[in-house]
N, C-alpha and C positions, 0 to 999 in steps of 0.2 A: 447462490453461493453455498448456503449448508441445505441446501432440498432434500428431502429424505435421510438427512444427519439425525442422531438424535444422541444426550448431551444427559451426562449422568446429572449433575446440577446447574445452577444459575454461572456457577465460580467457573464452570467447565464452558459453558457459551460465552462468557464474558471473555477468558483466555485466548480463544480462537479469534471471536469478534478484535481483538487488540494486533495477533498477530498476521489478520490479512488485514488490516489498517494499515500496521507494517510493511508490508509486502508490500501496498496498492501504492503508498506513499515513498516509499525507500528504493525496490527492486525493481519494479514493473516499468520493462523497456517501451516507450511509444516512440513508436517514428514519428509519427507527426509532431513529435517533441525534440526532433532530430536524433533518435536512436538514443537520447537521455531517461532520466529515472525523472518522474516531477521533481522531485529534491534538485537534483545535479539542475536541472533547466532554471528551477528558481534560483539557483547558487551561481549560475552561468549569469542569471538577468543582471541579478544585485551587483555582481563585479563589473560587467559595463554600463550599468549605471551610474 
């Protein structure tokens, strides 16, 4: 994920660390999720629940 990054301080790793949390958990299309974001599939589950 940051291989060969390198990160003026800790505050500066921790920032990125948060915003591909973000991304992984908010954006990031999987088919195998049927073209949903994790979020959207869990939000899909809980309503036909």
């Amino acid at each position: 994920m940051f291989h060969g990054e390198t990160f003026e301080d800790e505050d500066d790793l921790i920032q990125e660390l948060e915003e591909y949390i973000d991304y992984y958990n908010t954006k990031r299309i999987k088919m195998r999720l049927n073209g949903l974001t994790p979020v959207e599939y869990r939000n899909q589950a809980l309503l036909a629940g």
